[in-house]
PDB file with SEQRES, HELIX, SHEET and CRYST1 records, atoms N, CA, C and O in Angstrom:
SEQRES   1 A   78  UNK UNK UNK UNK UNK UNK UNK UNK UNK UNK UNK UNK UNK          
SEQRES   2 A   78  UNK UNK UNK UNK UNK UNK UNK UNK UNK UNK UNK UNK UNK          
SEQRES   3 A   78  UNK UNK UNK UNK UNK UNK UNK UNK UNK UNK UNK UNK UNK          
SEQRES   4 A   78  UNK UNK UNK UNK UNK UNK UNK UNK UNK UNK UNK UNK UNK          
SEQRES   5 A   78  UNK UNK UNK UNK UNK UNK UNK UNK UNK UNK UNK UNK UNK          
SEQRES   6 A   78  UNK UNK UNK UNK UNK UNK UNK UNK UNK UNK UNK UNK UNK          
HELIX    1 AA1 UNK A    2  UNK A    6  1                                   5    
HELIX    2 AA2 UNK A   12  UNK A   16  1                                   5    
HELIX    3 AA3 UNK A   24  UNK A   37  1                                  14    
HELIX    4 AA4 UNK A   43  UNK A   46  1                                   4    
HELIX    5 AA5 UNK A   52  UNK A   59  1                                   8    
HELIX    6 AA6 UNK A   64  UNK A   67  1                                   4    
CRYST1    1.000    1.000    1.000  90.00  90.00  90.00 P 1           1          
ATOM      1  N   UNK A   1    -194.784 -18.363 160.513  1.00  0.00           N  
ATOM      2  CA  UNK A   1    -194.582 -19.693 161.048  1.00  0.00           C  
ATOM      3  C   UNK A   1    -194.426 -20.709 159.915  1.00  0.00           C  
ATOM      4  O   UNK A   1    -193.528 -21.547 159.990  1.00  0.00           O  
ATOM      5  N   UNK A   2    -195.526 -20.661 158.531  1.00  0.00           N  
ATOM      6  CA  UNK A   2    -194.688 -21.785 158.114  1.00  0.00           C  
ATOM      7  C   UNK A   2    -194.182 -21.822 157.193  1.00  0.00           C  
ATOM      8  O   UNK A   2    -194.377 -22.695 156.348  1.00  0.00           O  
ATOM      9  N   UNK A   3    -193.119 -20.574 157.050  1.00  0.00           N  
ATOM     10  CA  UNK A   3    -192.094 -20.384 156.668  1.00  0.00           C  
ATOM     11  C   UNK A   3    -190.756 -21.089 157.107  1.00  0.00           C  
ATOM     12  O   UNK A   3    -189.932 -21.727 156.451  1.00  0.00           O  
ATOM     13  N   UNK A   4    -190.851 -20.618 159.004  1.00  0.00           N  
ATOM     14  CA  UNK A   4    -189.841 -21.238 159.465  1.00  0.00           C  
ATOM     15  C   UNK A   4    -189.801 -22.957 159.368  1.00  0.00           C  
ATOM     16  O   UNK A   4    -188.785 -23.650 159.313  1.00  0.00           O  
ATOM     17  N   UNK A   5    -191.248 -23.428 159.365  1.00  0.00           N  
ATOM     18  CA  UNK A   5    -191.623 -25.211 158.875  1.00  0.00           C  
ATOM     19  C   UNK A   5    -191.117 -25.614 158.155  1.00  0.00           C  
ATOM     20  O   UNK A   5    -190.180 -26.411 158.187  1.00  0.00           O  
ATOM     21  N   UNK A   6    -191.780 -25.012 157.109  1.00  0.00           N  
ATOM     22  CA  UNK A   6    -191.624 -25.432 155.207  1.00  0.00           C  
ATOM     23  C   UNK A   6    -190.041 -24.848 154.945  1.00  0.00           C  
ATOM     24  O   UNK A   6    -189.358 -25.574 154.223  1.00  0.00           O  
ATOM     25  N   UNK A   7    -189.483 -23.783 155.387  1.00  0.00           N  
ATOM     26  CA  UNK A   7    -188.527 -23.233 154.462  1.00  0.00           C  
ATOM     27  C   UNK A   7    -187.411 -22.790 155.221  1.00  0.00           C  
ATOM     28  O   UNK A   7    -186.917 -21.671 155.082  1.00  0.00           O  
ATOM     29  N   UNK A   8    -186.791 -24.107 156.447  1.00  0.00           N  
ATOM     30  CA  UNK A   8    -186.074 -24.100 157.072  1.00  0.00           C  
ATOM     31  C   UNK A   8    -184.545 -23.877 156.522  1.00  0.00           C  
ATOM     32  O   UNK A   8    -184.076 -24.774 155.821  1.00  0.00           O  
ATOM     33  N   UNK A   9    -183.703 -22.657 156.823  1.00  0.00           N  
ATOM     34  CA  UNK A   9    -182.677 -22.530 156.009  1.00  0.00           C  
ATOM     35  C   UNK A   9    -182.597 -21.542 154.657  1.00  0.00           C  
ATOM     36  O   UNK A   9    -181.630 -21.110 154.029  1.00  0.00           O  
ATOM     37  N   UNK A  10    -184.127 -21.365 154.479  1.00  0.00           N  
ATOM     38  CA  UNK A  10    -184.384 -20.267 153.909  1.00  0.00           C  
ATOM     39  C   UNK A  10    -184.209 -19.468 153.678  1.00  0.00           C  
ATOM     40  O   UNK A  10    -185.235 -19.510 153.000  1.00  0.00           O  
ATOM     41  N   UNK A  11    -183.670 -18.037 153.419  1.00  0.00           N  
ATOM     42  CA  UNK A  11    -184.063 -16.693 153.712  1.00  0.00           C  
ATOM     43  C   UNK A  11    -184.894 -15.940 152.396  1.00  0.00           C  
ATOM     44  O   UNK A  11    -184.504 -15.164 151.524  1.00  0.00           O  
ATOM     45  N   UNK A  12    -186.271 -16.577 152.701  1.00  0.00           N  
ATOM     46  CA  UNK A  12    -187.346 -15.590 151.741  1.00  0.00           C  
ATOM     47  C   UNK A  12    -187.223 -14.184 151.912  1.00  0.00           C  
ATOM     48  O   UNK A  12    -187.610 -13.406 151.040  1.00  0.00           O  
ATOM     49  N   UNK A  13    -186.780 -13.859 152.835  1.00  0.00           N  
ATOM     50  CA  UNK A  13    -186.728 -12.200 152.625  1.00  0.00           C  
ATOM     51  C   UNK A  13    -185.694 -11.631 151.751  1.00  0.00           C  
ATOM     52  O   UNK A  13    -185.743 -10.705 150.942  1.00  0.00           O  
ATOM     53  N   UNK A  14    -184.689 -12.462 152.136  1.00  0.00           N  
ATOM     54  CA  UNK A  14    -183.218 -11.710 151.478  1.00  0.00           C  
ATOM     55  C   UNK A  14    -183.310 -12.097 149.986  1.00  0.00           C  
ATOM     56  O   UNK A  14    -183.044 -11.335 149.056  1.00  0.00           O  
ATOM     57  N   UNK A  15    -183.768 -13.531 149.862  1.00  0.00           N  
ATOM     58  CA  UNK A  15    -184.220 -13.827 148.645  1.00  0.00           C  
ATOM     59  C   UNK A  15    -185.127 -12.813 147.909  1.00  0.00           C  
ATOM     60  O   UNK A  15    -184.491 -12.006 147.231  1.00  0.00           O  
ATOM     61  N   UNK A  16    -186.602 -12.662 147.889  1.00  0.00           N  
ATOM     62  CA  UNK A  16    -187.592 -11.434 147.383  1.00  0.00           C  
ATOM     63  C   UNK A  16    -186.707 -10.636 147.094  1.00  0.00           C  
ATOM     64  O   UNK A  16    -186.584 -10.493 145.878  1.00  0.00           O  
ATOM     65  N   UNK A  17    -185.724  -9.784 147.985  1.00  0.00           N  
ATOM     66  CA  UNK A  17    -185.800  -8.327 147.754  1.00  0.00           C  
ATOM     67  C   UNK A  17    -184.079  -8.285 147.751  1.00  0.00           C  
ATOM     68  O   UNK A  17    -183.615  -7.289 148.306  1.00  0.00           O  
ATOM     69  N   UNK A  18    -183.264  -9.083 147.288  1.00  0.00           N  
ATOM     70  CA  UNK A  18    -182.256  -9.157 147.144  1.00  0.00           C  
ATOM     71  C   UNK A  18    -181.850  -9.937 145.870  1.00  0.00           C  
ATOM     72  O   UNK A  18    -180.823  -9.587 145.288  1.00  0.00           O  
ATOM     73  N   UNK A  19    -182.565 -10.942 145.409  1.00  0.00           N  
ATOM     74  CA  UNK A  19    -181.904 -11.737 144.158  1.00  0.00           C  
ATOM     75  C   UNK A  19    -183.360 -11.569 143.162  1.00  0.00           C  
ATOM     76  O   UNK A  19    -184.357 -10.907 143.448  1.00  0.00           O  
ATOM     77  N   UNK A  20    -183.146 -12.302 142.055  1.00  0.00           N  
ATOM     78  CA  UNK A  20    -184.196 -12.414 140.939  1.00  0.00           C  
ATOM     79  C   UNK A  20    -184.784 -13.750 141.353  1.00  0.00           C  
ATOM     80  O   UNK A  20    -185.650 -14.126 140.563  1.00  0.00           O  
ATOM     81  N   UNK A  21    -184.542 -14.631 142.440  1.00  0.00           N  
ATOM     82  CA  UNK A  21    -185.600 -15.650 142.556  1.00  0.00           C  
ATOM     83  C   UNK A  21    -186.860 -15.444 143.003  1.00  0.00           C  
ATOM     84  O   UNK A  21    -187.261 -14.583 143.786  1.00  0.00           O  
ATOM     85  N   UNK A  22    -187.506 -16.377 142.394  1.00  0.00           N  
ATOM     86  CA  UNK A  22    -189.011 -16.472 142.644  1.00  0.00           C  
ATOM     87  C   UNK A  22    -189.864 -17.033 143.900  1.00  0.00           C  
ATOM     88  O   UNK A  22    -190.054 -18.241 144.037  1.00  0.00           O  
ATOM     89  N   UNK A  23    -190.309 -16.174 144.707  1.00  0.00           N  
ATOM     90  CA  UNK A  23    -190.290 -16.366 145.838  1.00  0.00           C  
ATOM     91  C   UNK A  23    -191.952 -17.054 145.995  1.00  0.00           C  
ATOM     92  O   UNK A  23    -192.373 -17.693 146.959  1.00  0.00           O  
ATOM     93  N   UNK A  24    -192.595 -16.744 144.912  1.00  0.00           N  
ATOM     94  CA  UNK A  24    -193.746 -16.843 145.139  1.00  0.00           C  
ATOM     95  C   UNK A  24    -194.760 -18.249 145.299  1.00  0.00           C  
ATOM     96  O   UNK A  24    -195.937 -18.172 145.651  1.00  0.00           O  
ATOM     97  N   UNK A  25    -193.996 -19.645 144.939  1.00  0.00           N  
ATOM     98  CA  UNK A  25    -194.261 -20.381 145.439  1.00  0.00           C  
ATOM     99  C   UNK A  25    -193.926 -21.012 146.941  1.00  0.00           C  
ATOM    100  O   UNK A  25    -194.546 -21.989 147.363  1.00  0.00           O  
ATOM    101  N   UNK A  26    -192.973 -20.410 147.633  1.00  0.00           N  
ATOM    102  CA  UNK A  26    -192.901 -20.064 149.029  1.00  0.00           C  
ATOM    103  C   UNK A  26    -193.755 -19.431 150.041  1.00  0.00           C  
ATOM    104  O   UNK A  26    -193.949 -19.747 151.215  1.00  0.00           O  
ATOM    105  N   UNK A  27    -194.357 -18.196 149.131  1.00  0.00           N  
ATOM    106  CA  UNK A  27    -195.246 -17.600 149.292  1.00  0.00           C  
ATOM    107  C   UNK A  27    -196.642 -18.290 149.825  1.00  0.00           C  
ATOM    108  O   UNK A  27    -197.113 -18.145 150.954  1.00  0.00           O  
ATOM    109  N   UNK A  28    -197.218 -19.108 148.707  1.00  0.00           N  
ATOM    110  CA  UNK A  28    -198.180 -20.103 148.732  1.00  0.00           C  
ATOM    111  C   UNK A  28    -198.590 -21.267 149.771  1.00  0.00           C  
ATOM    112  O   UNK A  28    -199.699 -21.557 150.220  1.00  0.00           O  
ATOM    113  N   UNK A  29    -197.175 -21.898 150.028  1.00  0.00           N  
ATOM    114  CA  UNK A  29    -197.074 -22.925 151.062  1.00  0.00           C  
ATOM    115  C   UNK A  29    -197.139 -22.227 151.522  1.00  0.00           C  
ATOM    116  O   UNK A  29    -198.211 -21.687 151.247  1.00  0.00           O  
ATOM    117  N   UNK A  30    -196.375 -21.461 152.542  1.00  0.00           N  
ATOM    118  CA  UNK A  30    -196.801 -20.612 153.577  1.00  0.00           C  
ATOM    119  C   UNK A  30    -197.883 -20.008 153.810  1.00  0.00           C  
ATOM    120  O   UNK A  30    -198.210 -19.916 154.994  1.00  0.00           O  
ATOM    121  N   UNK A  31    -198.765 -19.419 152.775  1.00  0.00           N  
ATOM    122  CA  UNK A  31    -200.380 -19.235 153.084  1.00  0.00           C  
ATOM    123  C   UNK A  31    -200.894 -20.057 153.492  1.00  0.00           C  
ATOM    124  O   UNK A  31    -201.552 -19.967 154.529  1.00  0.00           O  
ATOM    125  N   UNK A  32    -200.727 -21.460 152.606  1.00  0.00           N  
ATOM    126  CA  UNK A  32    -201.528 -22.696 153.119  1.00  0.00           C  
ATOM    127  C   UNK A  32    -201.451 -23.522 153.780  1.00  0.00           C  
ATOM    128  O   UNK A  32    -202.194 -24.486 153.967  1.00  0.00           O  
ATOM    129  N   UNK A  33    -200.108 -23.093 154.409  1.00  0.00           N  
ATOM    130  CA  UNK A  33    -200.030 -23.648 156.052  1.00  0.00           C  
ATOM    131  C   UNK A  33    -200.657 -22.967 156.914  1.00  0.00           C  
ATOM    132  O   UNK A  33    -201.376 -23.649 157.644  1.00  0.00           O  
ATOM    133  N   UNK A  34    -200.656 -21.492 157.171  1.00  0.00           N  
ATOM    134  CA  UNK A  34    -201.193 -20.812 157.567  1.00  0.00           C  
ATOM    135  C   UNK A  34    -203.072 -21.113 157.793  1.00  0.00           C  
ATOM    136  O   UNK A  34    -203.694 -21.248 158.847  1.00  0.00           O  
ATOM    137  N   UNK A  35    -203.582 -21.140 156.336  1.00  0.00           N  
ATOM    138  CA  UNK A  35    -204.951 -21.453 156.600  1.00  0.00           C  
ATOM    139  C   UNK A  35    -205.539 -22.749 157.290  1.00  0.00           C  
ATOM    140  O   UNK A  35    -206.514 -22.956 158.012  1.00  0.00           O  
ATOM    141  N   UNK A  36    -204.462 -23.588 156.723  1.00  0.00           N  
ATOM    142  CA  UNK A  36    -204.936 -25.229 157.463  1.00  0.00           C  
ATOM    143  C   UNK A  36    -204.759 -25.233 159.220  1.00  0.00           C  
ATOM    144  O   UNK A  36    -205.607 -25.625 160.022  1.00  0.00           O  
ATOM    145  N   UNK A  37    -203.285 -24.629 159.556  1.00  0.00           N  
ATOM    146  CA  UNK A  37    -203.317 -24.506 161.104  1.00  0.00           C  
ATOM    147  C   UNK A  37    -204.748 -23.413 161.635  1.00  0.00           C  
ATOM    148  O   UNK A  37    -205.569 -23.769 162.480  1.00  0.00           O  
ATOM    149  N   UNK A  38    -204.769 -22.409 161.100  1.00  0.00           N  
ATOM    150  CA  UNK A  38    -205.865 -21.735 161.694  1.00  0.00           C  
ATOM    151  C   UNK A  38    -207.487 -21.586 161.149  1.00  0.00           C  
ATOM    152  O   UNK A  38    -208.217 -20.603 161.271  1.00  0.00           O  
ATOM    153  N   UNK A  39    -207.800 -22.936 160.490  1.00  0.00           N  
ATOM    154  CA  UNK A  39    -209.141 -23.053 160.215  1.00  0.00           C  
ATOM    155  C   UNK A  39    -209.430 -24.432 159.634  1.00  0.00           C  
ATOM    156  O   UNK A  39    -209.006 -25.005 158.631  1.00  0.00           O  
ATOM    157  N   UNK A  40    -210.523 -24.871 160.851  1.00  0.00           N  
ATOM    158  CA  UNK A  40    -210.800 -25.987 160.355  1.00  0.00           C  
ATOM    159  C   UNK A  40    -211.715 -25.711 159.565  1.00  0.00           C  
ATOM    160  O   UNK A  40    -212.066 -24.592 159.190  1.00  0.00           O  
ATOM    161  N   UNK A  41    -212.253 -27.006 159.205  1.00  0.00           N  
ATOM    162  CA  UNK A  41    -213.005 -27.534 157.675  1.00  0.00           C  
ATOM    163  C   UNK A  41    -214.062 -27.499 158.276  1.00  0.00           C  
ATOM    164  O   UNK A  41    -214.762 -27.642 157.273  1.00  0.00           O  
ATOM    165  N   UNK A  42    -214.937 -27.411 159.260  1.00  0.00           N  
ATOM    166  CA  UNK A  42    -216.140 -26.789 160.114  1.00  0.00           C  
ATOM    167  C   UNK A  42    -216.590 -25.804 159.739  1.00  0.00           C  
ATOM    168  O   UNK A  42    -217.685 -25.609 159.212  1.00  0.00           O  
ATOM    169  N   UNK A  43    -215.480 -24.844 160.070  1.00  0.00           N  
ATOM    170  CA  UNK A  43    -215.726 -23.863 159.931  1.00  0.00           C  
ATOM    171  C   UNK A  43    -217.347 -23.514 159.287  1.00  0.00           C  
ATOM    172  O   UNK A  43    -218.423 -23.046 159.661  1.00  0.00           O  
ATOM    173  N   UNK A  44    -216.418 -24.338 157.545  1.00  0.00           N  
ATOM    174  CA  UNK A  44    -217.545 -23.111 156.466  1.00  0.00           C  
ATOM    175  C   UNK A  44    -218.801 -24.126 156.266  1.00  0.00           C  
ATOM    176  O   UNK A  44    -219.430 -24.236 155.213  1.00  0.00           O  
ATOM    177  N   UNK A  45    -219.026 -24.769 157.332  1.00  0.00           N  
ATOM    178  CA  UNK A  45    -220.093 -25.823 157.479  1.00  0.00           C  
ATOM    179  C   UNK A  45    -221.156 -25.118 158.783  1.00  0.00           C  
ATOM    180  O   UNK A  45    -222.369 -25.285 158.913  1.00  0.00           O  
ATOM    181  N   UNK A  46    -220.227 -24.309 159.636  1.00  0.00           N  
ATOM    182  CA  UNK A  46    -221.107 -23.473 160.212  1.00  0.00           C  
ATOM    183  C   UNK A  46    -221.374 -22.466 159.968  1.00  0.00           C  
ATOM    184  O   UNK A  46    -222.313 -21.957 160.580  1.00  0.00           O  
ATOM    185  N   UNK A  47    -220.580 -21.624 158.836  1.00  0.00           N  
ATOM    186  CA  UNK A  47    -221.278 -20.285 158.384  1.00  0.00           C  
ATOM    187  C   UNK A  47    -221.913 -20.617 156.546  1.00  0.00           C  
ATOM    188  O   UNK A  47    -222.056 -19.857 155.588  1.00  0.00           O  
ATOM    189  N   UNK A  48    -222.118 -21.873 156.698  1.00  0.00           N  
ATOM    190  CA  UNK A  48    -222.832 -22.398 155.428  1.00  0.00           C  
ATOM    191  C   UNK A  48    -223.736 -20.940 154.764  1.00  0.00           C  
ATOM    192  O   UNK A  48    -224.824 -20.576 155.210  1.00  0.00           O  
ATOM    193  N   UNK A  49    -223.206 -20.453 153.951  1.00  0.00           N  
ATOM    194  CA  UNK A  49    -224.241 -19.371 153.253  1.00  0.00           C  
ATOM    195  C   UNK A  49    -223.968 -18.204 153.292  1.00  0.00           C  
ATOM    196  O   UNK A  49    -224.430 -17.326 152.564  1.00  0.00           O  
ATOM    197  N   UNK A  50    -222.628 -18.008 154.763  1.00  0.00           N  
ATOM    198  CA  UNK A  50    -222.515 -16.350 154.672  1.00  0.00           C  
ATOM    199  C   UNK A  50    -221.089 -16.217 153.526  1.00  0.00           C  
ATOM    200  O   UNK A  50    -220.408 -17.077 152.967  1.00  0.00           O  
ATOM    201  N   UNK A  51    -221.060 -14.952 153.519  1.00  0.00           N  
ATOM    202  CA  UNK A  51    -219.800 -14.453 152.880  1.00  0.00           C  
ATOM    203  C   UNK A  51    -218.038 -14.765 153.160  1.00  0.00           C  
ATOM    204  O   UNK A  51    -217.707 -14.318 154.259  1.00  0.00           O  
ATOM    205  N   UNK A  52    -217.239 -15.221 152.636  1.00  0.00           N  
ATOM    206  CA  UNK A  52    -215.779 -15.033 153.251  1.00  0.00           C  
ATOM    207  C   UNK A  52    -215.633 -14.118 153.988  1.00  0.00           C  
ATOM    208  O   UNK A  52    -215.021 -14.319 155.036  1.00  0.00           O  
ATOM    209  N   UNK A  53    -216.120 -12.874 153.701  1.00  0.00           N  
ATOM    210  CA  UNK A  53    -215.983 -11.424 154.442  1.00  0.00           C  
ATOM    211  C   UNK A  53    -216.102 -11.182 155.816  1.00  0.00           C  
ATOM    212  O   UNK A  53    -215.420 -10.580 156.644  1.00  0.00           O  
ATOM    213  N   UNK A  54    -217.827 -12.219 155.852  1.00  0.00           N  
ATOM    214  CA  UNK A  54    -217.703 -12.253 157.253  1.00  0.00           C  
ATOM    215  C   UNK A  54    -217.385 -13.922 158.124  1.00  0.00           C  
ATOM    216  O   UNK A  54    -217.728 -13.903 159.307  1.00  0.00           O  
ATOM    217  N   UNK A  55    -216.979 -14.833 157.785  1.00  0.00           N  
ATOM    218  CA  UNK A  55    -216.632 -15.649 158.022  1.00  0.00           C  
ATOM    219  C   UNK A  55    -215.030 -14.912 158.413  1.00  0.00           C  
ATOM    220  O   UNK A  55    -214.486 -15.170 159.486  1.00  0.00           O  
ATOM    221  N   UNK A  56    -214.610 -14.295 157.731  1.00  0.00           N  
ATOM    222  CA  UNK A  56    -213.010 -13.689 158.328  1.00  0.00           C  
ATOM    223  C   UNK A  56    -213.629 -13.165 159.747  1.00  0.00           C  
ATOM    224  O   UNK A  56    -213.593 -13.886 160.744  1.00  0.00           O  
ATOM    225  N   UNK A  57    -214.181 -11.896 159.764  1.00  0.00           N  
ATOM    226  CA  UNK A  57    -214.785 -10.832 160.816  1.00  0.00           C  
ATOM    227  C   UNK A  57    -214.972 -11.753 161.785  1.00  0.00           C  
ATOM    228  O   UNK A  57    -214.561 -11.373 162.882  1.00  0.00           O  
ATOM    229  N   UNK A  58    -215.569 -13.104 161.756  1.00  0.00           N  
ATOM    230  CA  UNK A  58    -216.250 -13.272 162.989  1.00  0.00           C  
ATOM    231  C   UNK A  58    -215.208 -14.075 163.702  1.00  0.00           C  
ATOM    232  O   UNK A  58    -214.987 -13.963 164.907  1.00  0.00           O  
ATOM    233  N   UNK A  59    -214.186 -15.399 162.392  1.00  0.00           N  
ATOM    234  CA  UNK A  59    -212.969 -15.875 163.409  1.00  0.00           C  
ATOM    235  C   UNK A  59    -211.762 -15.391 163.799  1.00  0.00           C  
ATOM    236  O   UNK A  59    -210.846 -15.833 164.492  1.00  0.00           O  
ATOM    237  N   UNK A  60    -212.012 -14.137 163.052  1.00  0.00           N  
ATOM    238  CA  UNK A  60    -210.769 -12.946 163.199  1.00  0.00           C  
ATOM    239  C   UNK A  60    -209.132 -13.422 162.576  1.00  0.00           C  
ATOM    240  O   UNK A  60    -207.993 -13.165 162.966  1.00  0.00           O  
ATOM    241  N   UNK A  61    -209.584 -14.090 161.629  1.00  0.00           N  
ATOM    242  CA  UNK A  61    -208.995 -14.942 160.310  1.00  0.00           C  
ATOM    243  C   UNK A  61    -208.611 -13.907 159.498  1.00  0.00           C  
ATOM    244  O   UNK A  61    -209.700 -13.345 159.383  1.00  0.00           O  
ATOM    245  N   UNK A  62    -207.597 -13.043 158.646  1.00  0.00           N  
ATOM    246  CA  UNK A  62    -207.134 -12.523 157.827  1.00  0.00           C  
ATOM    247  C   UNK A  62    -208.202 -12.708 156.574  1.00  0.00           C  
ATOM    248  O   UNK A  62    -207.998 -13.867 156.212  1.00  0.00           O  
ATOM    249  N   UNK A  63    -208.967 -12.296 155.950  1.00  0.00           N  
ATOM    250  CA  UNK A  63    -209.860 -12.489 154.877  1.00  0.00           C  
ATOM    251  C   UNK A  63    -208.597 -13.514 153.717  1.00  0.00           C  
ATOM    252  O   UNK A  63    -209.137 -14.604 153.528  1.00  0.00           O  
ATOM    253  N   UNK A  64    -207.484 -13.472 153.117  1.00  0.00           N  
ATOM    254  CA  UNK A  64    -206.591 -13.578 152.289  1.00  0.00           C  
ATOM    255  C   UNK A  64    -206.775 -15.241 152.587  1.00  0.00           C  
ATOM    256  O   UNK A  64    -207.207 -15.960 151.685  1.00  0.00           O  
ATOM    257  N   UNK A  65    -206.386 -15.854 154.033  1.00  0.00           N  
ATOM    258  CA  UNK A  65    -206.553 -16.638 154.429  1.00  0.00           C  
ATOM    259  C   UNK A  65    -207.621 -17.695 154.627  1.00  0.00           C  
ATOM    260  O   UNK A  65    -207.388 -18.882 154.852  1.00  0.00           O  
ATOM    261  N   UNK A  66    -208.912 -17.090 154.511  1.00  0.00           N  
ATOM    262  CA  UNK A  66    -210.085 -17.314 154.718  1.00  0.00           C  
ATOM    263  C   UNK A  66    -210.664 -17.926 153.488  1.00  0.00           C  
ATOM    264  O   UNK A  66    -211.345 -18.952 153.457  1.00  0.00           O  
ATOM    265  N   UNK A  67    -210.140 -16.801 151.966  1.00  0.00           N  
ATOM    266  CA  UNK A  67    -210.353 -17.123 150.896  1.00  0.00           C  
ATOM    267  C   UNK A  67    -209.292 -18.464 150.630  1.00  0.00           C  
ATOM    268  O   UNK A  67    -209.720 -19.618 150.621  1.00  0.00           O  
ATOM    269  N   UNK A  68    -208.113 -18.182 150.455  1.00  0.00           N  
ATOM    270  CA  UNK A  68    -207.305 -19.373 150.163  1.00  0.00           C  
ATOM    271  C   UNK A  68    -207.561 -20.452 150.907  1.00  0.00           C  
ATOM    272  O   UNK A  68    -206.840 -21.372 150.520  1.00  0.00           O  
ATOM    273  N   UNK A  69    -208.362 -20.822 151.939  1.00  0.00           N  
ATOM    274  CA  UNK A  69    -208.667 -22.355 152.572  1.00  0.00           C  
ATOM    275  C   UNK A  69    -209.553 -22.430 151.589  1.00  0.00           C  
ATOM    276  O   UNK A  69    -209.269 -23.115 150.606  1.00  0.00           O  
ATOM    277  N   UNK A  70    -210.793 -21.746 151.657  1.00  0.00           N  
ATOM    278  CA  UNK A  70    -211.991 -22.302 150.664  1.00  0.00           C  
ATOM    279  C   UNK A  70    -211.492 -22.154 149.849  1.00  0.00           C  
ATOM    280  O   UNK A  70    -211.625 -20.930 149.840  1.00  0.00           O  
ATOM    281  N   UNK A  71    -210.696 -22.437 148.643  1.00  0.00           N  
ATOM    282  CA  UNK A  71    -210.528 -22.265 147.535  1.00  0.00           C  
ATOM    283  C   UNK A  71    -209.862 -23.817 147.570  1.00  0.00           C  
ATOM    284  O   UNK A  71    -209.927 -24.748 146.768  1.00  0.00           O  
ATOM    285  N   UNK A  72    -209.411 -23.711 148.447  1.00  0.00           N  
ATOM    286  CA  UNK A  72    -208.520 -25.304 148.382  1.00  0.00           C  
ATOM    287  C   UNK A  72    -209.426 -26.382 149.309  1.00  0.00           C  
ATOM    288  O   UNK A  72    -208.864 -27.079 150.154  1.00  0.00           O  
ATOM    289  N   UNK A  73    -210.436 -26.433 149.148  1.00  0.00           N  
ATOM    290  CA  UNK A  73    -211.755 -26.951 150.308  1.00  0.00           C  
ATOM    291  C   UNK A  73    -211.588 -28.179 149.462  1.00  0.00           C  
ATOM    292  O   UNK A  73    -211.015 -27.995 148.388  1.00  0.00           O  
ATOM    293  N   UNK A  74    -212.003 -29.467 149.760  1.00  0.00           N  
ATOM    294  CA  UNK A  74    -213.021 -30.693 148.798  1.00  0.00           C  
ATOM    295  C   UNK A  74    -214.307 -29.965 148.537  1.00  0.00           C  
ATOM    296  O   UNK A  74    -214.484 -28.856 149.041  1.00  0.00           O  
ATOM    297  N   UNK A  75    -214.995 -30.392 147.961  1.00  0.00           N  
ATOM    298  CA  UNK A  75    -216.009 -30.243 147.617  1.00  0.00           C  
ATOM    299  C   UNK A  75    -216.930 -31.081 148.849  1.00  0.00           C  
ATOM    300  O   UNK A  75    -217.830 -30.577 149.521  1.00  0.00           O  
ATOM    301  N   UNK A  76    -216.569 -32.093 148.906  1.00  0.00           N  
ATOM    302  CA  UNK A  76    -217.638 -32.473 150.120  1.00  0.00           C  
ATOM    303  C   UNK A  76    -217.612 -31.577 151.067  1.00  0.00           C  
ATOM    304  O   UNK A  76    -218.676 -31.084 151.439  1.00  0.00           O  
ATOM    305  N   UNK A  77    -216.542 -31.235 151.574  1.00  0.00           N  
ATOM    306  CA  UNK A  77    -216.806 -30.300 153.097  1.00  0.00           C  
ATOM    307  C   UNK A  77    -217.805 -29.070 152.831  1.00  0.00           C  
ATOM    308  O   UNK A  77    -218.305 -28.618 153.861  1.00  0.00           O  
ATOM    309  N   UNK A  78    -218.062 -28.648 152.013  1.00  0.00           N  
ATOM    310  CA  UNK A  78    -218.651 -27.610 151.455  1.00  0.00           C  
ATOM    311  C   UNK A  78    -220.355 -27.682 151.835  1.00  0.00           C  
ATOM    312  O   UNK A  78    -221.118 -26.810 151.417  1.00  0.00           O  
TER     313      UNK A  78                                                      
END                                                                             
């Protein structure tokens, strides 16, 4: 999904595995659209203390995803 958002006109696929461009900041936005639509900033305010590991397990969040929101958190929400 926010691939088709961010990178309307795109073709990251044909791009990756067809030319020498660098796909991988495409890559990125698209994770971090991904994490912002499917996790709020609550979240890690209600599992204050547990692991990413299971903070994935329990919202059934991709762990990859889970890590890359908190990584890009404020510090206050924390």
């Amino acid at each position: 999904m926010g691939h088709a958002v961010l990178h309307e006109g795109e073709n990251i696929l044909f791009l990756s595995n067809n030319t020498l461009a660098v796909t991988e900041r495409y890559e990125r936005q698209a994770n971090l659209f991904a994490a912002e639509l499917l996790l709020d900033d609550y979240i890690f305010k209600e599992y204050q203390g547990c692991t990413l590991e299971h903070i994935s397990k329990c919202s059934c969040i991709p762990y990859n995803l889970v890590r890359y929101k908190a990584k890009n958190l404020d510090d206050d929400t924390l």
